[in-house]
N, CA, C and O atoms as a CHARMM CRD file, in Angstrom:
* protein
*
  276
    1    1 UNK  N   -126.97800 -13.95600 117.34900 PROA 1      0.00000
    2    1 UNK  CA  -128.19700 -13.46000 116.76100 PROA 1      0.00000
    3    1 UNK  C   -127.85200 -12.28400 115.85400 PROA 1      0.00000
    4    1 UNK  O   -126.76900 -11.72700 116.03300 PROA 1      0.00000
    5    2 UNK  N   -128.48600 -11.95200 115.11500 PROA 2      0.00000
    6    2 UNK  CA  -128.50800 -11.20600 114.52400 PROA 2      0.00000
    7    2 UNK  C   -129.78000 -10.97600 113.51100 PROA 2      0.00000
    8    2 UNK  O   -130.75200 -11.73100 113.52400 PROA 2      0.00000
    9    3 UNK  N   -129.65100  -9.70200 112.51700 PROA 3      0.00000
   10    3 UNK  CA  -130.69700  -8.75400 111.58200 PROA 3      0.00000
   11    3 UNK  C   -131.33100  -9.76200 111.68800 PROA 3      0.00000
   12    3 UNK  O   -130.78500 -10.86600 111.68500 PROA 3      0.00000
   13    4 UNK  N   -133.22600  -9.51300 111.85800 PROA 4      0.00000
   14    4 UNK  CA  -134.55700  -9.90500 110.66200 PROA 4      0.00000
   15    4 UNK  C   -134.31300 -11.48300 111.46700 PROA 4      0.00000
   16    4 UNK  O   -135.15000 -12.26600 111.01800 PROA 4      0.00000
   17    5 UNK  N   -133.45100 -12.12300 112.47100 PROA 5      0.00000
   18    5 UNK  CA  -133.81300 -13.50600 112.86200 PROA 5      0.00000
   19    5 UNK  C   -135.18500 -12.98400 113.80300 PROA 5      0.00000
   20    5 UNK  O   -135.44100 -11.93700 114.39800 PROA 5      0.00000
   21    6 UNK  N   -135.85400 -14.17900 113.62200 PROA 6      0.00000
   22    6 UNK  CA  -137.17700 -14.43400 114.13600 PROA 6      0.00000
   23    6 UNK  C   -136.95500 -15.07500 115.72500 PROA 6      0.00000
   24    6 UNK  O   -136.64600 -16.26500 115.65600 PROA 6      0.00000
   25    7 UNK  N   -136.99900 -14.81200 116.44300 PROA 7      0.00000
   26    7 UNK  CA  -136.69700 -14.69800 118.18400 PROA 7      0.00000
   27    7 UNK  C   -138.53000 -14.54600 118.77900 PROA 7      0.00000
   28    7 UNK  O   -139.54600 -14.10600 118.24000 PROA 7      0.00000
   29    8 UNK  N   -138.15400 -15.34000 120.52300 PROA 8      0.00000
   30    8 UNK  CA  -139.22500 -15.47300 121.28400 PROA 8      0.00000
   31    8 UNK  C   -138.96300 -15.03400 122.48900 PROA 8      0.00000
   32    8 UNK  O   -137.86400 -15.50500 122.78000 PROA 8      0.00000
   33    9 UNK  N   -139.46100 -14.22500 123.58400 PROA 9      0.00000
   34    9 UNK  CA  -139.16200 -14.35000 124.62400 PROA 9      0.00000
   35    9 UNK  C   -139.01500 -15.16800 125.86700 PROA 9      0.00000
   36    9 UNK  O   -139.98900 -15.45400 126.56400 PROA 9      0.00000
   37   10 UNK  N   -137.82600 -15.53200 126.13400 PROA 10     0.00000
   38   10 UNK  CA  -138.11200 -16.36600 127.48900 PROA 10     0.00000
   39   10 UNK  C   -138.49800 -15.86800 128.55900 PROA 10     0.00000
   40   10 UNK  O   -139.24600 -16.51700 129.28900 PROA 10     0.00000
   41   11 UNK  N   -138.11200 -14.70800 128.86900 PROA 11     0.00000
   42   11 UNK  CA  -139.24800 -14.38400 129.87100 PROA 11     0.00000
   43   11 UNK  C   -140.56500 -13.31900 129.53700 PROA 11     0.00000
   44   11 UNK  O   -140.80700 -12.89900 128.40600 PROA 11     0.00000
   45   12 UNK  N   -141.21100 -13.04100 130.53700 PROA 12     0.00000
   46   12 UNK  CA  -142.19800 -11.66800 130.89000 PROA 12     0.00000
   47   12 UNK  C   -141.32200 -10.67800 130.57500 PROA 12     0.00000
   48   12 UNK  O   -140.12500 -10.60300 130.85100 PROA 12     0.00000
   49   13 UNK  N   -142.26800  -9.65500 129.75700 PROA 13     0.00000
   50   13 UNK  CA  -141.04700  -7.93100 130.15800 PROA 13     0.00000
   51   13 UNK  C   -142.51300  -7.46000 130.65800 PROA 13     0.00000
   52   13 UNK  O   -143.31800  -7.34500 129.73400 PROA 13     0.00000
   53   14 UNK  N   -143.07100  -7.12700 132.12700 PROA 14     0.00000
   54   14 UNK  CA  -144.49900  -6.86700 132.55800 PROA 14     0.00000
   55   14 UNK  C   -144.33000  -5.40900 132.11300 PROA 14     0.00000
   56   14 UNK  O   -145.38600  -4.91400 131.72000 PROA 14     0.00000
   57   15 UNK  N   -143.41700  -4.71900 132.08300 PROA 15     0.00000
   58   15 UNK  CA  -143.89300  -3.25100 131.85700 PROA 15     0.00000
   59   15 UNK  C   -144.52200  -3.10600 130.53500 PROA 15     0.00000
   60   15 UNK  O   -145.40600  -2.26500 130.37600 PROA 15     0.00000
   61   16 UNK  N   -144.01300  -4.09100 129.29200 PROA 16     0.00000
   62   16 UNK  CA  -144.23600  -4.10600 127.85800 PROA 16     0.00000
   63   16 UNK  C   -145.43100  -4.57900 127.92500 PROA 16     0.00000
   64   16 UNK  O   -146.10300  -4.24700 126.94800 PROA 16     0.00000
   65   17 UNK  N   -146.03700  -5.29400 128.76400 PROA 17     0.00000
   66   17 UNK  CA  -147.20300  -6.17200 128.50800 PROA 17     0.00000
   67   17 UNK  C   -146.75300  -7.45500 127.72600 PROA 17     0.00000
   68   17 UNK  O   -147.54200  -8.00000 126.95400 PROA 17     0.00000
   69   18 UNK  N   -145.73500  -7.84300 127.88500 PROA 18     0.00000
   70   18 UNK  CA  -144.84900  -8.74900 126.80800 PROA 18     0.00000
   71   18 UNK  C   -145.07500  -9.89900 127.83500 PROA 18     0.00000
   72   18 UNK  O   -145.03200  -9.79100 129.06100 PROA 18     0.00000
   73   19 UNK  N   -145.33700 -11.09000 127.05900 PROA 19     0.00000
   74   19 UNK  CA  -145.58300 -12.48900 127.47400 PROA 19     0.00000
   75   19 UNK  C   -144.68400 -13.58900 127.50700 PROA 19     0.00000
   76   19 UNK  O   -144.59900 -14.08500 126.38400 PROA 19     0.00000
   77   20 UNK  N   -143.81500 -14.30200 128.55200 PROA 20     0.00000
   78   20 UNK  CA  -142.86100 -15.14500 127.75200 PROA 20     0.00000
   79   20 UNK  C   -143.44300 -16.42300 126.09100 PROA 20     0.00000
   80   20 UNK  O   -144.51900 -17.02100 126.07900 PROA 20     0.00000
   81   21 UNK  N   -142.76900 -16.47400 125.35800 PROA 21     0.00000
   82   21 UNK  CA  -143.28500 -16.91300 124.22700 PROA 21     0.00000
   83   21 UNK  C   -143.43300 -15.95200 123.28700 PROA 21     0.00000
   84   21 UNK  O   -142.97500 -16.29100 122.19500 PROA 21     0.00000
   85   22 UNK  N   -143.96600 -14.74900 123.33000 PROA 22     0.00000
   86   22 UNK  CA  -143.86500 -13.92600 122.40800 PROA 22     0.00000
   87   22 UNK  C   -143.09800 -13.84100 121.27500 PROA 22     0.00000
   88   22 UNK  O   -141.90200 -13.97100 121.53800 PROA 22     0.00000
   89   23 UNK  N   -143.40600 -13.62100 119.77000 PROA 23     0.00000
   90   23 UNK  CA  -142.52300 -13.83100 118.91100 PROA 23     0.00000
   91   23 UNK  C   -142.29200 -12.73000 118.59700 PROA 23     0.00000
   92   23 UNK  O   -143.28700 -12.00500 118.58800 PROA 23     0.00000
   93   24 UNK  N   -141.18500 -12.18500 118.27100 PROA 24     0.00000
   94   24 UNK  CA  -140.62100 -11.23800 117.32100 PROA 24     0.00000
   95   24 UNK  C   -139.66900 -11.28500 116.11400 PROA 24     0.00000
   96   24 UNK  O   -139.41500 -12.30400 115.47300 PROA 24     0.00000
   97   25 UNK  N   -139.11900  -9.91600 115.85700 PROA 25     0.00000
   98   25 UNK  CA  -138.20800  -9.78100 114.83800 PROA 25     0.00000
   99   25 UNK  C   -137.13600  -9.02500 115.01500 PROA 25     0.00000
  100   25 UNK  O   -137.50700  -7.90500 115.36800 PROA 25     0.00000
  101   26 UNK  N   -136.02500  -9.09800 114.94200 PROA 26     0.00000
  102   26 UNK  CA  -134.73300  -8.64800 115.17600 PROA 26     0.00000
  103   26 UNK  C   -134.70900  -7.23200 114.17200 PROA 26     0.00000
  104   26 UNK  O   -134.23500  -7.24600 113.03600 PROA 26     0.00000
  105   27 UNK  N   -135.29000  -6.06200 114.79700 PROA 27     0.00000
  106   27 UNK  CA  -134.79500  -5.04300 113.77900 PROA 27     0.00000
  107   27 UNK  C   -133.44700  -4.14300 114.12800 PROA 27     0.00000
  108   27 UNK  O   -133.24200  -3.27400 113.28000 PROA 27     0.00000
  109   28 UNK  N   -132.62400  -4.17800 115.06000 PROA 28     0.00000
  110   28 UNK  CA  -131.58700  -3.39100 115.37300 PROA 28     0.00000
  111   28 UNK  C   -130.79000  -3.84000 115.95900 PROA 28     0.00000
  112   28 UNK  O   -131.52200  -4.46900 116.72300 PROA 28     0.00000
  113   29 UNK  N   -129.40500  -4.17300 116.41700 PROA 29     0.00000
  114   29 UNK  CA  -128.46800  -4.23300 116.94800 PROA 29     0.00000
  115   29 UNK  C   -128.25600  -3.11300 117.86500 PROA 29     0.00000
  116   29 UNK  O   -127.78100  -2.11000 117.33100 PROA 29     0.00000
  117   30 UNK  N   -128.55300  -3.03100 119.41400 PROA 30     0.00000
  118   30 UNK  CA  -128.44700  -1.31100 119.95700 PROA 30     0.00000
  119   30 UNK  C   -126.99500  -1.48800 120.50100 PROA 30     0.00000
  120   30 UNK  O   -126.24000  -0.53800 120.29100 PROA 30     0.00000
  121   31 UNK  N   -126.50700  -2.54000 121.15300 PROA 31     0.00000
  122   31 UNK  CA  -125.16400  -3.05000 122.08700 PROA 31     0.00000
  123   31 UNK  C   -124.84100  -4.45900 121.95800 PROA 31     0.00000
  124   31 UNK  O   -125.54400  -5.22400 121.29800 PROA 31     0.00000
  125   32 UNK  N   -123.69500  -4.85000 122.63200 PROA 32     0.00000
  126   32 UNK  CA  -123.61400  -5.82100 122.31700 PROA 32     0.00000
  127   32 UNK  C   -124.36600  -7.04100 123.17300 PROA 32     0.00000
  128   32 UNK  O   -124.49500  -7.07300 124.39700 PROA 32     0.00000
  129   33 UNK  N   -124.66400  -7.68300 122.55200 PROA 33     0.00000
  130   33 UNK  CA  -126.01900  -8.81400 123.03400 PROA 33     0.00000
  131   33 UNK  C   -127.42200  -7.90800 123.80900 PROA 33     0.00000
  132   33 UNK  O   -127.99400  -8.17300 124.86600 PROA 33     0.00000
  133   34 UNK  N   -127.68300  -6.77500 122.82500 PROA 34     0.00000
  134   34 UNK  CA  -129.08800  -6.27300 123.28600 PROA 34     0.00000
  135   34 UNK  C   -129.49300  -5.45000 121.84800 PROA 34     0.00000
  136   34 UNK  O   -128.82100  -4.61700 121.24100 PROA 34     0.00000
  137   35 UNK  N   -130.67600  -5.92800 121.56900 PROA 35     0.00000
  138   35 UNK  CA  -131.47500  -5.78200 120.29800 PROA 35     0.00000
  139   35 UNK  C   -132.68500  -5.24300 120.47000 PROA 35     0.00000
  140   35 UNK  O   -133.53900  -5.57500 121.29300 PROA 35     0.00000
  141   36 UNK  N   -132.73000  -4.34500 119.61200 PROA 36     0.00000
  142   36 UNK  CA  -134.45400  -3.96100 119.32100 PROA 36     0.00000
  143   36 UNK  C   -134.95700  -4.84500 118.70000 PROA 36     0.00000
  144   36 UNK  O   -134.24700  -5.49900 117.93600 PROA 36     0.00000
  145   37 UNK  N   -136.42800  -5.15500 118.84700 PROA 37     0.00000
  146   37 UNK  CA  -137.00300  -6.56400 118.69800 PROA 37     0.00000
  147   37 UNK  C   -138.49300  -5.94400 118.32900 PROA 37     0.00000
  148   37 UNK  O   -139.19700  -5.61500 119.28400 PROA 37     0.00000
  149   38 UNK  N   -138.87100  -5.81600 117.33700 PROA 38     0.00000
  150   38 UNK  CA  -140.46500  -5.83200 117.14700 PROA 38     0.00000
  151   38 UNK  C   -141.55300  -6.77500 117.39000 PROA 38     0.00000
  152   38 UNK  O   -141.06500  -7.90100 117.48700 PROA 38     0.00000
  153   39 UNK  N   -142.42000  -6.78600 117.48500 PROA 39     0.00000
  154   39 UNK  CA  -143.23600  -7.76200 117.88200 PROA 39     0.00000
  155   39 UNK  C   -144.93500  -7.43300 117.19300 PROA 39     0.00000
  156   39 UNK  O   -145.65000  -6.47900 117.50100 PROA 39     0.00000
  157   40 UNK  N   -145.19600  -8.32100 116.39800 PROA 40     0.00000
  158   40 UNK  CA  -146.33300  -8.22500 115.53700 PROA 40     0.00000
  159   40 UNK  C   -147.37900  -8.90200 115.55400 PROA 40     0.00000
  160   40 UNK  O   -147.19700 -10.06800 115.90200 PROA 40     0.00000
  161   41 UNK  N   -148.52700  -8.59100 115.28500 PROA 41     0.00000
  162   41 UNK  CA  -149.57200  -9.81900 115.07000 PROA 41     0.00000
  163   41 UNK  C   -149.38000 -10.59800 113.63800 PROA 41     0.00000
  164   41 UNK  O   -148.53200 -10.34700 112.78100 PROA 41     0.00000
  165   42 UNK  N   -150.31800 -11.53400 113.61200 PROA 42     0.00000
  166   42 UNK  CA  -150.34100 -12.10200 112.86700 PROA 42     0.00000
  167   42 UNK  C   -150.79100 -11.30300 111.23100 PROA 42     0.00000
  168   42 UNK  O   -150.63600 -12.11100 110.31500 PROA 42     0.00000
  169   43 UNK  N   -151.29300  -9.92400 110.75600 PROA 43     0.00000
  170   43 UNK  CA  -151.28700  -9.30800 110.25000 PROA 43     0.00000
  171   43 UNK  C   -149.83700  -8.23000 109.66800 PROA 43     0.00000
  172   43 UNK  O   -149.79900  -7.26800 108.90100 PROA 43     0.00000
  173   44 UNK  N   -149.21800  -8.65200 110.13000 PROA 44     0.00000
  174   44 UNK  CA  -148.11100  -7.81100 110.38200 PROA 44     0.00000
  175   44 UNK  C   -147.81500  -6.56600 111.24800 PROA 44     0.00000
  176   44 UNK  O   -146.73500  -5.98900 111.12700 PROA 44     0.00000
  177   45 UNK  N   -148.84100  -6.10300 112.19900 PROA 45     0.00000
  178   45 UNK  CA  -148.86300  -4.78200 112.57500 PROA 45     0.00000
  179   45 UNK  C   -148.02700  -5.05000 113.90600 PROA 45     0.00000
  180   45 UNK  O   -148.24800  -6.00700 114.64800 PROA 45     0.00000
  181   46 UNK  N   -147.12900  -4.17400 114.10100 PROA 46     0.00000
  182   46 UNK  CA  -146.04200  -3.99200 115.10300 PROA 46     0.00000
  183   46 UNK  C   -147.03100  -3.49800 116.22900 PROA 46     0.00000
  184   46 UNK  O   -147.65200  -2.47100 115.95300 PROA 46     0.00000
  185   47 UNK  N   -147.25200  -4.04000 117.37500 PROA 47     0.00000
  186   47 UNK  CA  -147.91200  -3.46700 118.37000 PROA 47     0.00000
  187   47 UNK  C   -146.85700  -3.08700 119.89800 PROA 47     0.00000
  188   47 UNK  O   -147.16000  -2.61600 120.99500 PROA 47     0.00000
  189   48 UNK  N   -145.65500  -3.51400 119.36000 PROA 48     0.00000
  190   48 UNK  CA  -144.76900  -3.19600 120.52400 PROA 48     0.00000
  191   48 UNK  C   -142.83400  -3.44900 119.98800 PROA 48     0.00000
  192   48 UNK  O   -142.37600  -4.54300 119.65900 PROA 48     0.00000
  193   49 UNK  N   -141.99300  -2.08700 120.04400 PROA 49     0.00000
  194   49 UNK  CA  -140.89700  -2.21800 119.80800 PROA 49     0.00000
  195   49 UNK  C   -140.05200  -2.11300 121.16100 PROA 49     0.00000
  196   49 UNK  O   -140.14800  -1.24600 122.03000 PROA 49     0.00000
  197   50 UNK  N   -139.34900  -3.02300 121.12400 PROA 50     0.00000
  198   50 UNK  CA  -138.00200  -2.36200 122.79700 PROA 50     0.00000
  199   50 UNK  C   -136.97000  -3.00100 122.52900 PROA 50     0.00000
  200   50 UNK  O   -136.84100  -3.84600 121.64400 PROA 50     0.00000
  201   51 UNK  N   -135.97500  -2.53000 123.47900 PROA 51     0.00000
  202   51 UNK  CA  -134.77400  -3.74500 123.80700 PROA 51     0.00000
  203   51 UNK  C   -134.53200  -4.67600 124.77500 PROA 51     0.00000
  204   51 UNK  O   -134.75800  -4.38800 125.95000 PROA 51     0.00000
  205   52 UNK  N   -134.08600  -5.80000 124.45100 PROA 52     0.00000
  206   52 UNK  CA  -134.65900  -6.83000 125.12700 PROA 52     0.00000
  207   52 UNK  C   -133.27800  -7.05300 124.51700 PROA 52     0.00000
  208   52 UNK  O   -132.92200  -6.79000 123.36900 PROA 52     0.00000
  209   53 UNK  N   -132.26100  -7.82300 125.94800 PROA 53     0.00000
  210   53 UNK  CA  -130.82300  -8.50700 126.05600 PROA 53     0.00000
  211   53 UNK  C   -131.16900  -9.73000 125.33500 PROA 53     0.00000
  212   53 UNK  O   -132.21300 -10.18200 124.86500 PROA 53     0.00000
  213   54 UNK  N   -129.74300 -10.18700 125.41100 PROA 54     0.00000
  214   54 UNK  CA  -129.96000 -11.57200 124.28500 PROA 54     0.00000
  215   54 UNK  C   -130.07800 -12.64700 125.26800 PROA 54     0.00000
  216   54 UNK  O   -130.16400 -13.83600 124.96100 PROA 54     0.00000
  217   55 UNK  N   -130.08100 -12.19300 126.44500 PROA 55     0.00000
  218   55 UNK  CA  -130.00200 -13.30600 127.46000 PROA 55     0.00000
  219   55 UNK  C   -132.10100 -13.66100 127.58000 PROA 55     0.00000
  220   55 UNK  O   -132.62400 -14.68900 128.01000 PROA 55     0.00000
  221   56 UNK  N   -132.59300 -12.80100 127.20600 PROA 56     0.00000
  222   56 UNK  CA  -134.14300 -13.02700 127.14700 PROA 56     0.00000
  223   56 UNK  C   -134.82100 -13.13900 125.83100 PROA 56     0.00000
  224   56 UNK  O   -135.89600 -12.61000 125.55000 PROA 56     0.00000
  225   57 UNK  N   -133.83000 -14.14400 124.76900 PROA 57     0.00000
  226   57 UNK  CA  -134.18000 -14.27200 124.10500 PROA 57     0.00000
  227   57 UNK  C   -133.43400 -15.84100 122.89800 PROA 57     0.00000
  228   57 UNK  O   -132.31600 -16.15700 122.49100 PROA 57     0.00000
  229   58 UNK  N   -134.90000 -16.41800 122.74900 PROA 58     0.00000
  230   58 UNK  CA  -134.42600 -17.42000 122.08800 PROA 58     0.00000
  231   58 UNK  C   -134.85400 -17.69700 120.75000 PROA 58     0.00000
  232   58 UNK  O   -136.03200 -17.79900 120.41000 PROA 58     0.00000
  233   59 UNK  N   -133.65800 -17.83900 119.85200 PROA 59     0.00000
  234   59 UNK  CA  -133.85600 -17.59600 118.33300 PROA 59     0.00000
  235   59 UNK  C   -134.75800 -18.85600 117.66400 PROA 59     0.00000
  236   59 UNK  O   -134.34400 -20.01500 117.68900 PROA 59     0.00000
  237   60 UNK  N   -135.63900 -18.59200 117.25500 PROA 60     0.00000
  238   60 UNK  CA  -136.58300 -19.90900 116.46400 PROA 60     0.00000
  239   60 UNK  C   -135.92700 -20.37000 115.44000 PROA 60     0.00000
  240   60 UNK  O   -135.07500 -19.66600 114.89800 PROA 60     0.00000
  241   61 UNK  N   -136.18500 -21.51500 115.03900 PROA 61     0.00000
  242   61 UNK  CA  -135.34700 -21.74400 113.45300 PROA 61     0.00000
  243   61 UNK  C   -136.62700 -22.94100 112.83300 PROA 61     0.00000
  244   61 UNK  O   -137.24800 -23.92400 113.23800 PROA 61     0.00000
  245   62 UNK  N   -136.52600 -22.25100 111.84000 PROA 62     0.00000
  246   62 UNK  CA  -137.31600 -23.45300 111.06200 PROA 62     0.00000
  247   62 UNK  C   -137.13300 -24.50600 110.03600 PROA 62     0.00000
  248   62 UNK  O   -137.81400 -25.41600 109.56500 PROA 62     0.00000
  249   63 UNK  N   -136.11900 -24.09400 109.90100 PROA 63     0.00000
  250   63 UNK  CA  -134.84600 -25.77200 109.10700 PROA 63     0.00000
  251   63 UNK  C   -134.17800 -26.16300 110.20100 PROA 63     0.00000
  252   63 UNK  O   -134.12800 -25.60300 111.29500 PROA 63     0.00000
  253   64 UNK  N   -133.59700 -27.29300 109.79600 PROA 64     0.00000
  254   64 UNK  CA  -132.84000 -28.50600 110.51800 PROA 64     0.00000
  255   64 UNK  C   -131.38100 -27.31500 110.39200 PROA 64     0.00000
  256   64 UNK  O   -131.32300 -26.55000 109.42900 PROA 64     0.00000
  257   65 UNK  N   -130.52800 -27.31200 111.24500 PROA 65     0.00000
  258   65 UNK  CA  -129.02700 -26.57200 111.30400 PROA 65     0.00000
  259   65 UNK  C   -128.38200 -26.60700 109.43400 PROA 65     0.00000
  260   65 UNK  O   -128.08300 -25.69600 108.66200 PROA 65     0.00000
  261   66 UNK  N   -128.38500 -27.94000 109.31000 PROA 66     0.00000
  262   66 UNK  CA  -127.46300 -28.28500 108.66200 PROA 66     0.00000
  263   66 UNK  C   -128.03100 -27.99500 106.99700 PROA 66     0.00000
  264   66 UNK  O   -127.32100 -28.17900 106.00800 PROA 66     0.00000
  265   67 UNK  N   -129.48800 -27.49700 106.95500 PROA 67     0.00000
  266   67 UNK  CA  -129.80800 -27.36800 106.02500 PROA 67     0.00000
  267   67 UNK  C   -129.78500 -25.64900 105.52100 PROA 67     0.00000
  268   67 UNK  O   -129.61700 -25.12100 104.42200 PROA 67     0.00000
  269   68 UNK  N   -130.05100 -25.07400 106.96700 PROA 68     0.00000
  270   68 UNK  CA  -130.51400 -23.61100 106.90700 PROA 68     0.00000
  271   68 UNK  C   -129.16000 -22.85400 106.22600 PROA 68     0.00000
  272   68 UNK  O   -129.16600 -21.89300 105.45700 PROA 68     0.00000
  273   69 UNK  N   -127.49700 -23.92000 106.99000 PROA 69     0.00000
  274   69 UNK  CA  -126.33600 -23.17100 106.93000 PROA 69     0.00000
  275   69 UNK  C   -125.93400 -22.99900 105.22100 PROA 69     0.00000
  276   69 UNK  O   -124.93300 -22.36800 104.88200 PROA 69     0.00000
C-alpha cells in the first residue's frame, strides 16, 4: 500500500466510531505496514483521521490489475 490509495476497513476500530467497510484515503506512511488513513464523506469532509495497521486494511481498486499497472 501506499500514498492517496483508496483503502476500506476490515474490521471495527469501536473507539473511532469506525465501521468495518469504511472507506478511506492513505495520507501518511507512520511505520512500517501502519498508515494514517482519513476517512470522508461523500462531500469530501474528513470526519475522522488515525492509524490503522495494514493488517486492517483492504486496498480497493477500480481497474482490472493489468490495466491499472
Amino acid at each position: 500500500m501506499k500514498l492517496l490509495d483508496v483503502v476500506a476497513l476490515v474490521d471495527d476500530i469501536p473507539e473511532k466510531n469506525l465501521k468495518r467497510g469504511q472507506v478511506g484515503t492513505i495520507v501518511e506512511i507512520l511505520a512500517p505496514n501502519v498508515f494514517e488513513v482519513e476517512f470522508s464523506d461523500l462531500d469530501g469532509q474528513a470526519y475522522e483521521i488515525c492509524a490503522v495497521p495494514e493488517s486492517n486494511l483492504m486496498m480497493l481498486r477500480h481497474l482490472p490489475e493489468a490495466i491499472a499497472a
